[in-house]
SETORVEX-723328 format. One record per atom (N, C-alpha, C): x, y, z; residue number from 1. Coordinates in steps of 0.05 Angstrom, whole numbers. Layout:
BEGIN
ATOM      x      y      z seq
ATOM      X      Y      Z NUM
...
REM end
This chain:
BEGIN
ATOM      x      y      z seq
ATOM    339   -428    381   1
ATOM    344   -421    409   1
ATOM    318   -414    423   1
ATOM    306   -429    452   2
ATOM    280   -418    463   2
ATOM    287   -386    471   2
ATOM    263   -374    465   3
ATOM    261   -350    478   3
ATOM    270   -350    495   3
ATOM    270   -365    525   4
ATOM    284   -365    553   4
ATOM    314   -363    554   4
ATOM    322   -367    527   5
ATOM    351   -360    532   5
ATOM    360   -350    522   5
ATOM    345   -332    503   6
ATOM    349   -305    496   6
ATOM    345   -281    513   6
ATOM    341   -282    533   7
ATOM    333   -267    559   7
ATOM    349   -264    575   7
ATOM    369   -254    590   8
ATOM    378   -258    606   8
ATOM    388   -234    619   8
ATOM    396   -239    647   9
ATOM    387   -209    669   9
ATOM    423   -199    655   9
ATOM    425   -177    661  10
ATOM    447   -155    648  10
ATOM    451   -129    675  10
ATOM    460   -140    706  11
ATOM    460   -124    720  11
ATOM    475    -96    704  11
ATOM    444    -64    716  12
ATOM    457    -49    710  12
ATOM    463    -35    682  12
ATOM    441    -55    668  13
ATOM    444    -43    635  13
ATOM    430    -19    645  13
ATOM    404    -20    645  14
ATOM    390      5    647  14
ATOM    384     19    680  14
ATOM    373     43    678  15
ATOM    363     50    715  15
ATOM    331     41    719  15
ATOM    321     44    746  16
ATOM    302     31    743  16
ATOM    281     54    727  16
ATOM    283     79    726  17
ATOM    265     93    717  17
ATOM    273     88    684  17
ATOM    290     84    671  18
ATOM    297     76    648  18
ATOM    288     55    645  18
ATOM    286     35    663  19
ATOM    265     11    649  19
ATOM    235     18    651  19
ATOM    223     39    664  20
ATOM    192     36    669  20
ATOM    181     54    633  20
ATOM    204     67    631  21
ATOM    201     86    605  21
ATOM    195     66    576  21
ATOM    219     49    592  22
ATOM    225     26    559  22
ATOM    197     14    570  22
ATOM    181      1    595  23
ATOM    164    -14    587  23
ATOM    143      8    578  23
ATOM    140     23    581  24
ATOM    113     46    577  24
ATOM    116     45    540  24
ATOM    141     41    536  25
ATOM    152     46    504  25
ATOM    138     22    500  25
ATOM    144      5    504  26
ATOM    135    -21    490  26
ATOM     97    -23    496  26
ATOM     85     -9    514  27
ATOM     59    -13    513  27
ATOM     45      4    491  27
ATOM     59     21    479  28
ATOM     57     41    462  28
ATOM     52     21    436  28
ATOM     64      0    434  29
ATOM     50    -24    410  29
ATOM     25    -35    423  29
ATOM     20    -47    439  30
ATOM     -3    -54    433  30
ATOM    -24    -36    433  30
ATOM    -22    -11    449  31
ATOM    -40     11    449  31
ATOM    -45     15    419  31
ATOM    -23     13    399  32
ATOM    -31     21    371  32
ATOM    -47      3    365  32
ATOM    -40    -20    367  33
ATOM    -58    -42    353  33
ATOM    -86    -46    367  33
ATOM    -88    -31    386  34
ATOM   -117    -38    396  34
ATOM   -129     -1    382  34
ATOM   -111     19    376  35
ATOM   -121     44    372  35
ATOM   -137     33    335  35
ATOM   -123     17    319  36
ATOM   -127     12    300  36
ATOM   -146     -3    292  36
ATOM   -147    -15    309  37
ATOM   -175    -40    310  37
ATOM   -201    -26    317  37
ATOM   -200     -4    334  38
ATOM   -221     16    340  38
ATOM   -227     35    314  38
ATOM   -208     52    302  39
ATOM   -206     52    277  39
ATOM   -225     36    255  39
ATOM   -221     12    257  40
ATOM   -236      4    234  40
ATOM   -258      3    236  40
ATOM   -266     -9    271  41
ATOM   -299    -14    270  41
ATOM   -310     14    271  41
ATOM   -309     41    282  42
ATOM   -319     57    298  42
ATOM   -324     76    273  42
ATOM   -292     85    255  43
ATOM   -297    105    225  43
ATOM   -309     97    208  43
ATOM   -311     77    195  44
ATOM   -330     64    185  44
ATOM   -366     79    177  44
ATOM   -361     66    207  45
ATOM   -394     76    216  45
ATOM   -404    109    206  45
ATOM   -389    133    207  46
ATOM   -385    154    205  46
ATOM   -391    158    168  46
ATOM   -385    134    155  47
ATOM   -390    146    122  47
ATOM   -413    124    110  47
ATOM   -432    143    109  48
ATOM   -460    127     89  48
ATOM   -451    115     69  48
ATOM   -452     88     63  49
ATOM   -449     77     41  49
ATOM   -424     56     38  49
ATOM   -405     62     47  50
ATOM   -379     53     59  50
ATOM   -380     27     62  50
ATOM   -363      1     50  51
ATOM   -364    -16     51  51
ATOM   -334    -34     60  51
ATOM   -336    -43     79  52
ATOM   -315    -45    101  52
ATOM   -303    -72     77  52
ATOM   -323    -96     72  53
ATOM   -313   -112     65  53
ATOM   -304   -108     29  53
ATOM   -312    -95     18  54
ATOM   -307    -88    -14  54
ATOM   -303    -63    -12  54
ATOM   -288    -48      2  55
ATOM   -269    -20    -15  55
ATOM   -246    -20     15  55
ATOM   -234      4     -1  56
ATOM   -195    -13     23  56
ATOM   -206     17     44  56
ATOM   -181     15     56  57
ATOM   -185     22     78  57
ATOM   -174     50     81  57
ATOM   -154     55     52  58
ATOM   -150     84     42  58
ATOM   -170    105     39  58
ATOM   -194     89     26  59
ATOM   -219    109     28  59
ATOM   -233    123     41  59
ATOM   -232    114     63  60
ATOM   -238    133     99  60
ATOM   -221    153     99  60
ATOM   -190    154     87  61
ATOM   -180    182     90  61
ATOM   -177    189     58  61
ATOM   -198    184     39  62
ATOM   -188    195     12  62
ATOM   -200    227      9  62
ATOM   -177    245    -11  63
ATOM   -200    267    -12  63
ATOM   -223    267     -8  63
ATOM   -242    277     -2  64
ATOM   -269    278      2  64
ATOM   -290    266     12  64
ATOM   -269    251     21  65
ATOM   -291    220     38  65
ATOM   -296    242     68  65
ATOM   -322    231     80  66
ATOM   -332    243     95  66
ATOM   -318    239    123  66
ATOM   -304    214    122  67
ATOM   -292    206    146  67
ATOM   -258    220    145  67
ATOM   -250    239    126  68
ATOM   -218    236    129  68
ATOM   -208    256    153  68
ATOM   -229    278    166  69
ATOM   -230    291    186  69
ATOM   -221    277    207  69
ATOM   -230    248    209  70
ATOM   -235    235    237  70
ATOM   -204    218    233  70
ATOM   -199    206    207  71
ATOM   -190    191    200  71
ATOM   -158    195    208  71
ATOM   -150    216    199  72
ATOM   -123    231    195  72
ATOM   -109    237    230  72
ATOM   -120    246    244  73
ATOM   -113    251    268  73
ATOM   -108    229    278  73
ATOM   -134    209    279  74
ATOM   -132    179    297  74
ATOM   -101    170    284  74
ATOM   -102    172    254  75
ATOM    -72    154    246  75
ATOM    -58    172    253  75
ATOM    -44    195    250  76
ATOM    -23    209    263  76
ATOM    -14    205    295  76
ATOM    -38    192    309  77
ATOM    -28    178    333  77
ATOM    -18    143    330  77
ATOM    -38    137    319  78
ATOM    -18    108    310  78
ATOM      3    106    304  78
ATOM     10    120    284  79
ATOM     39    130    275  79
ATOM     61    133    294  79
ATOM     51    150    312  80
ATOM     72    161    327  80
ATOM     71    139    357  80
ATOM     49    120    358  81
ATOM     45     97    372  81
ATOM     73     83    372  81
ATOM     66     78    352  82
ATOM     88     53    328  82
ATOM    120     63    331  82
ATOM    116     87    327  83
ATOM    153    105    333  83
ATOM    161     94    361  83
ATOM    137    103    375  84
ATOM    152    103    410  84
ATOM    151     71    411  84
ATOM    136     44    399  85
ATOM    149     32    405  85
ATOM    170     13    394  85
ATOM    167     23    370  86
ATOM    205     24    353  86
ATOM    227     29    369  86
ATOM    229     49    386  87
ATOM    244     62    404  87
ATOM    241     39    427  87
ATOM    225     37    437  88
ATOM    222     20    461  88
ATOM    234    -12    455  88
ATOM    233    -23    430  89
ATOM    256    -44    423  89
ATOM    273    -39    430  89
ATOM    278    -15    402  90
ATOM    311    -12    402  90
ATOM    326     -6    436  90
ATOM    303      7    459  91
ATOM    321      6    480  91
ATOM    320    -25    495  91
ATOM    308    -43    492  92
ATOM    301    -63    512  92
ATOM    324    -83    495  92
ATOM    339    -81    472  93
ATOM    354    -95    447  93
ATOM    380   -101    470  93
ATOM    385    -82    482  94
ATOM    414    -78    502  94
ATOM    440    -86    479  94
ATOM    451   -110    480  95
ATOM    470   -120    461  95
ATOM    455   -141    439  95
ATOM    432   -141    431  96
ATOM    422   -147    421  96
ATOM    427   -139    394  96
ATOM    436   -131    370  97
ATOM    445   -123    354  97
ATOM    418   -125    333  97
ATOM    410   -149    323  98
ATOM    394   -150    309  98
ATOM    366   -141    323  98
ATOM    359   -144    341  99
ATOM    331   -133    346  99
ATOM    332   -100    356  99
ATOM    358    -89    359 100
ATOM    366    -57    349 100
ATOM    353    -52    325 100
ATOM    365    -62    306 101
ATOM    352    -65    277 101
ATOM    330    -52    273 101
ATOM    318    -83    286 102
ATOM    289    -89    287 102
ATOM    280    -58    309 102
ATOM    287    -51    323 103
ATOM    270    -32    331 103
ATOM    288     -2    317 103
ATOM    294      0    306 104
ATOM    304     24    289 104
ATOM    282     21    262 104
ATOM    279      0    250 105
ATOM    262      0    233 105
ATOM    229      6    239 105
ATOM    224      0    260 106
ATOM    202     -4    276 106
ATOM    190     27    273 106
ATOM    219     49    296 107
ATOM    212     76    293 107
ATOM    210     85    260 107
ATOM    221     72    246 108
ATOM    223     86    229 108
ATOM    201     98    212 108
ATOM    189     61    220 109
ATOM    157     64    202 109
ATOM    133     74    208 109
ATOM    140     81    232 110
ATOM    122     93    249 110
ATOM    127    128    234 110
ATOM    151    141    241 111
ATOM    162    172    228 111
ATOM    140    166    194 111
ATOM    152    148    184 112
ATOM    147    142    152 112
ATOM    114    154    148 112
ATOM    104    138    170 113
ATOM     78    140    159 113
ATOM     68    162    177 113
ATOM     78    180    180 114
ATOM     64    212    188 114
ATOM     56    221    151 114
ATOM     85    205    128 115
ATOM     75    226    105 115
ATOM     52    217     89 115
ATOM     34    198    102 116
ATOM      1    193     93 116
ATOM    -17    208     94 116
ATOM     -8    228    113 117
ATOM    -25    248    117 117
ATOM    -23    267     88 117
ATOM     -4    270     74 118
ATOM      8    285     51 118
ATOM      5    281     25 118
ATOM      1    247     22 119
ATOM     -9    236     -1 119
ATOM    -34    218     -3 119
ATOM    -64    233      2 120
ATOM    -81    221      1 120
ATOM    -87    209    -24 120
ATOM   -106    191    -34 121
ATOM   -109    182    -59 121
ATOM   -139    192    -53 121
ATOM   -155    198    -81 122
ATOM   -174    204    -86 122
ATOM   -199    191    -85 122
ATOM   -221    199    -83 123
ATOM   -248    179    -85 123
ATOM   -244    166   -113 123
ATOM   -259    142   -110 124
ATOM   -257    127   -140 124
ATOM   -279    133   -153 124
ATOM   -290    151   -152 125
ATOM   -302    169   -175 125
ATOM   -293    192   -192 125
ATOM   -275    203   -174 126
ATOM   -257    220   -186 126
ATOM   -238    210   -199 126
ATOM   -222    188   -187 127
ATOM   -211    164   -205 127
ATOM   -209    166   -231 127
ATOM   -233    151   -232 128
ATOM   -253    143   -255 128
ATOM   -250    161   -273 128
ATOM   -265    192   -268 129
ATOM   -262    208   -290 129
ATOM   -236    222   -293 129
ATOM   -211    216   -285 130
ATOM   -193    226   -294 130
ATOM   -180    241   -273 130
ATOM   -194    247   -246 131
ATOM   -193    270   -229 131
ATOM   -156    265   -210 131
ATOM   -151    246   -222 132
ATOM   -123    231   -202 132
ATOM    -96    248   -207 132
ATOM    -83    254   -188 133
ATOM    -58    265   -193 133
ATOM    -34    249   -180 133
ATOM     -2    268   -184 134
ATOM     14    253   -167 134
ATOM      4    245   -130 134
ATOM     -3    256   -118 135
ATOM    -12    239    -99 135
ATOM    -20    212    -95 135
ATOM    -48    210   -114 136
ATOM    -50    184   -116 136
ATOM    -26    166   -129 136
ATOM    -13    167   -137 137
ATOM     13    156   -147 137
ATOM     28    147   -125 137
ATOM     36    169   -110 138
ATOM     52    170    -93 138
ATOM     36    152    -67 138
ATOM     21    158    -61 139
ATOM      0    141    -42 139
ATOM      5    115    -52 139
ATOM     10    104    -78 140
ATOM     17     71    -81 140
ATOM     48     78    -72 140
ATOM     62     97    -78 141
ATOM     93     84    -67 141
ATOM     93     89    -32 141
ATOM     80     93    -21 142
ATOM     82     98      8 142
ATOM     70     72     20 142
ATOM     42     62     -2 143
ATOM     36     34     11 143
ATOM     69     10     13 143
ATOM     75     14    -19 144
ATOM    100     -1    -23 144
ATOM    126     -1     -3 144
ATOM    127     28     10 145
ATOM    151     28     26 145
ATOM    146     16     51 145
ATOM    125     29     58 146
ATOM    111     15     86 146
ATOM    108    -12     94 146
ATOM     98    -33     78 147
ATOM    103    -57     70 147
ATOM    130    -66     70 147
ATOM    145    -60     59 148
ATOM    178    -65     66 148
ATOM    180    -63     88 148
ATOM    188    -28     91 149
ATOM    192    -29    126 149
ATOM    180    -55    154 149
ATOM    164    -65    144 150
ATOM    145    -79    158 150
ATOM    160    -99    157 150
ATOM    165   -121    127 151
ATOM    165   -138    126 151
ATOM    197   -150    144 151
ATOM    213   -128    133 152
ATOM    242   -134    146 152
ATOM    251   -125    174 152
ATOM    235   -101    184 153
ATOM    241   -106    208 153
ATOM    219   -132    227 153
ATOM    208   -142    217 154
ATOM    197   -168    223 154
ATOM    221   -185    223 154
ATOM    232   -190    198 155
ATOM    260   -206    187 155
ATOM    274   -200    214 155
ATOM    288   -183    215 156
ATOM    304   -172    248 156
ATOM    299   -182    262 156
ATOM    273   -177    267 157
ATOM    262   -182    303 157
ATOM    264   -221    300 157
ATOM    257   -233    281 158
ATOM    249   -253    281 158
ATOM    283   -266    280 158
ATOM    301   -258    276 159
ATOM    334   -271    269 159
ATOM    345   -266    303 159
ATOM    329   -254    315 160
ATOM    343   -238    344 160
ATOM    323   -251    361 160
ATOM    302   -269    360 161
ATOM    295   -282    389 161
ATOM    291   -322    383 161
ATOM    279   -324    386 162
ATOM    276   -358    394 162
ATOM    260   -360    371 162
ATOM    262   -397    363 163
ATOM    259   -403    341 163
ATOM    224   -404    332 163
ATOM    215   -417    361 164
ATOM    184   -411    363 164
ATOM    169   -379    340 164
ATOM    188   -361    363 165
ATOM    177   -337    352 165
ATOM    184   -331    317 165
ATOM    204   -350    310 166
ATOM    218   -338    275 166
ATOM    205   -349    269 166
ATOM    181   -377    269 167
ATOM    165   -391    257 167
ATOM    140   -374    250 167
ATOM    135   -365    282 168
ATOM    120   -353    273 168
ATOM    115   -324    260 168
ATOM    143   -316    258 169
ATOM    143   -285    243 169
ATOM    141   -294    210 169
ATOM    152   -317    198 170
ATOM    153   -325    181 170
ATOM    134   -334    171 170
ATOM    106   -340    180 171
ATOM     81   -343    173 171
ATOM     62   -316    169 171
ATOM     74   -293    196 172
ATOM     60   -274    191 172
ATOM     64   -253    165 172
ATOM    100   -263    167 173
ATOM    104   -243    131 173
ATOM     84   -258    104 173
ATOM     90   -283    108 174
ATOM     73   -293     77 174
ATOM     54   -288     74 174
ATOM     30   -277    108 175
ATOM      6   -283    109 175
ATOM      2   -250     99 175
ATOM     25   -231    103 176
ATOM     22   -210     97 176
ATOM     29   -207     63 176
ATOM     47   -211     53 177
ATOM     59   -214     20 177
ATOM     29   -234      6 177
ATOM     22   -243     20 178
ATOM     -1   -254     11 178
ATOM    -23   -240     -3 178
ATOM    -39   -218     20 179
ATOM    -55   -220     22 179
ATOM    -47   -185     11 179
ATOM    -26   -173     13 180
ATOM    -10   -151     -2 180
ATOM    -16   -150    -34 180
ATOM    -13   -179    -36 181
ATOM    -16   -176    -66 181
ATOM    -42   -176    -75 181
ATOM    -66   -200    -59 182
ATOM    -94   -193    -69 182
ATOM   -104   -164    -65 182
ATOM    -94   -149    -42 183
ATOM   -103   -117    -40 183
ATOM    -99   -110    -75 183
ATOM    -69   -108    -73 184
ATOM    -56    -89    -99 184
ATOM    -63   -100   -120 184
ATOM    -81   -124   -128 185
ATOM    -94   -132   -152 185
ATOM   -115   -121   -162 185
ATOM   -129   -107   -136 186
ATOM   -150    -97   -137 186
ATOM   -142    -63   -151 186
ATOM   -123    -57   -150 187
ATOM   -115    -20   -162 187
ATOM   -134    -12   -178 187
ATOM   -128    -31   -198 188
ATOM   -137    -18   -230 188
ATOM   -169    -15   -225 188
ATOM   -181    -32   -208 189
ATOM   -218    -36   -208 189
ATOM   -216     -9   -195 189
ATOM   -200     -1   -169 190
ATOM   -216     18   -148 190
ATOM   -209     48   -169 190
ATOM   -188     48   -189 191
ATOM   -184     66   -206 191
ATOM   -211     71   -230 191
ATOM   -219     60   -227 192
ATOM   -241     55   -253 192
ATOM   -265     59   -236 192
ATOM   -275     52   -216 193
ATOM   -289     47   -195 193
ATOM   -311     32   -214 193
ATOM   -293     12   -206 194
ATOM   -304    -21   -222 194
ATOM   -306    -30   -179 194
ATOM   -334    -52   -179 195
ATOM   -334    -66   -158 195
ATOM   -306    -86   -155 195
ATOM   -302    -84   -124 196
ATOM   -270    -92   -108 196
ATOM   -293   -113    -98 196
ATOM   -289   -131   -102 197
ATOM   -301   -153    -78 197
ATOM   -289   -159    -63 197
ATOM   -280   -163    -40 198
ATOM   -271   -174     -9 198
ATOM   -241   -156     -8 198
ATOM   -237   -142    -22 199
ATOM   -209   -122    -19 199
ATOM   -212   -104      8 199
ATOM   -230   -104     22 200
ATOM   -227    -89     44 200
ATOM   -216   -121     68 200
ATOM   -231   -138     55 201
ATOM   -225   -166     83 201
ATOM   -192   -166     82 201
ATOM   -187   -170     54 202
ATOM   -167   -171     49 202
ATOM   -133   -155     62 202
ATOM   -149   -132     55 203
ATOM   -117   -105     68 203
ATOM   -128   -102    103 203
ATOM   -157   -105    102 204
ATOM   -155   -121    139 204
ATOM   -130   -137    153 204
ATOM   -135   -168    131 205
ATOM   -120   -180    151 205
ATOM    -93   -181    139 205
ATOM    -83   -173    112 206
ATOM    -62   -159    120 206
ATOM    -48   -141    137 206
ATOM    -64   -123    150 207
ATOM    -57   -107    177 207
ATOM    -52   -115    194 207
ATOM    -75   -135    196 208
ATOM    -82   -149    223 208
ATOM    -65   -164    229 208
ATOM    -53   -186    216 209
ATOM    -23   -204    218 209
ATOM     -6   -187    233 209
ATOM      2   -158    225 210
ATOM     20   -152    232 210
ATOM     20   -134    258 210
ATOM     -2   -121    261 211
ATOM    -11   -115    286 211
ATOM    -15   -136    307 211
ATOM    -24   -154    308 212
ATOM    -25   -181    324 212
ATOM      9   -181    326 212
ATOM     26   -186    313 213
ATOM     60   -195    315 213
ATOM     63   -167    324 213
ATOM     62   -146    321 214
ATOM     67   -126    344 214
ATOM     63   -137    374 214
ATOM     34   -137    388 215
ATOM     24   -142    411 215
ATOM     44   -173    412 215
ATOM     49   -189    405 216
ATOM     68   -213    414 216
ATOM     94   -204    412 216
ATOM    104   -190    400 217
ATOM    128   -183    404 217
ATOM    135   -160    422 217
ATOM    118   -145    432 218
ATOM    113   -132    456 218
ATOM    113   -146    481 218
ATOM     89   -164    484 219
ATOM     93   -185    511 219
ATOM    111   -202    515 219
ATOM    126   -208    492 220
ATOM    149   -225    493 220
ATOM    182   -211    502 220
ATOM    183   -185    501 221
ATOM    207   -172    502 221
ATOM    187   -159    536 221
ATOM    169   -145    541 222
ATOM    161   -125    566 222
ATOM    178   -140    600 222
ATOM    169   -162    596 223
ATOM    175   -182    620 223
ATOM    213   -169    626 223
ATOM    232   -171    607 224
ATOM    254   -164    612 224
ATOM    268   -148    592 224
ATOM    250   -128    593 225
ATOM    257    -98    578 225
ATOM    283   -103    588 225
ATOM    305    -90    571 226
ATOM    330    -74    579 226
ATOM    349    -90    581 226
ATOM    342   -116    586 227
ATOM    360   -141    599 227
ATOM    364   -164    575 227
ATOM    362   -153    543 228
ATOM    364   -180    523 228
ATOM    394   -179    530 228
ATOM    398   -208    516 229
ATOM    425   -214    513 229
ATOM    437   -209    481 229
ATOM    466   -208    483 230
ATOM    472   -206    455 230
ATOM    453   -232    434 230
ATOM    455   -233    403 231
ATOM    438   -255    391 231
ATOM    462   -264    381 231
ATOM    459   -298    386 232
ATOM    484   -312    368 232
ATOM    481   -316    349 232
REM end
């Protein structure tokens, strides 16, 4: 089905101050994905030694890393970026059923990942000598949940608009399960603190896939916030 006719006007679903809220909700995604992208180039810079393209991107906020001051706050706004525009789906969904879903899951992962702040993983030197506890443990099952959450409310959003857009959600999940798995191959090295070669390019554009399908799935719903039609 084209996007265009998944759209359609719904005199009266929402008021007009209820639609300026849902669009403000929905700019709340791309604001994250441009807050994140600043993130990578800008913290970075902040830790001597730091290697954007060979170590992940957990290490800017690991115990002791010099950047997790800077690091922690910026993501607790992304986070809560990502909630408001979870919310801002789920209101623009109207009888939309599945892209409800999709924006219930959306907030969700947004709430989810406030508990990163909770389970940092350690420098891979401390690693190394043994210094690791349940956190770092738990820091692999929060990557794992997060990743879900991601992948299926993608699934949602992508069953609830035009076929264009499910093609291309369907490229951005593999490009993510992809590139998910070369990160998580790399565990055992950054545990040992054995050299990660390209594991930082790597959980990049794993991100990056899916932040990009945020900002399109934002400009694709903003035009007629409030007004989807049910999905057949």
């Amino acid at each position: 089905m084209p996007v265009s006719q998944v759209f359609m006007q719904s005199a009266g679903s929402q008021t007009y101050i209820q639609k300026k809220i849902t669009k403000l909700l929905l700019c709340c995604g791309i604001l994250s994905s441009l807050l994140y992208v600043a993130m990578l180039i800008f913290v970075p810079m902040q830790y001597q030694g730091y290697s954007s393209v060979n170590q992940t991107i957990s290490e800017l906020s690991a115990i002791g890393a010099p950047t997790r001051s800077l690091w922690v706050p910026l993501g607790i706004i992304y986070t809560l970026l990502i909630a408001a525009f979870g919310w801002g789906v789920r209101k623009s969904a109207y009888e939309n059923h599945r892209l409800r879903i999709a924006g219930n899951l959306l907030a969700l992962y947004g709430i989810i990942g406030i508990a990163w702040v909770f389970v940092p993983m350690h420098r891979r030197e401390v690693l190394a000598a043994g210094g690791g506890n349940i956190s770092d443990t738990m820091h692999l099952v929060m990557g794992t949940v997060s990743n879900l959450f991601m992948m299926v409310s993608m699934g949602f959003a992508a069953s609830a608009l035009g076929i264009w857009f499910r093609l291309y959600t369907i490229a951005t999940i593999l490009s993510l399960f992809t590139f998910g798995i070369l990160t998580g191959m790399s565990a055992r090295d950054v545990n040992a603190n054995r050299p990660t070669p390209w594991v930082g390019v790597y959980e990049i554009i794993m991100l990056g896939v899916f932040m990009l399908w945020v900002v399109v799935l934002a400009i694709i719903i903003w035009p007629k916030s409030g007004n989807i039609s049910r999905s057949q």
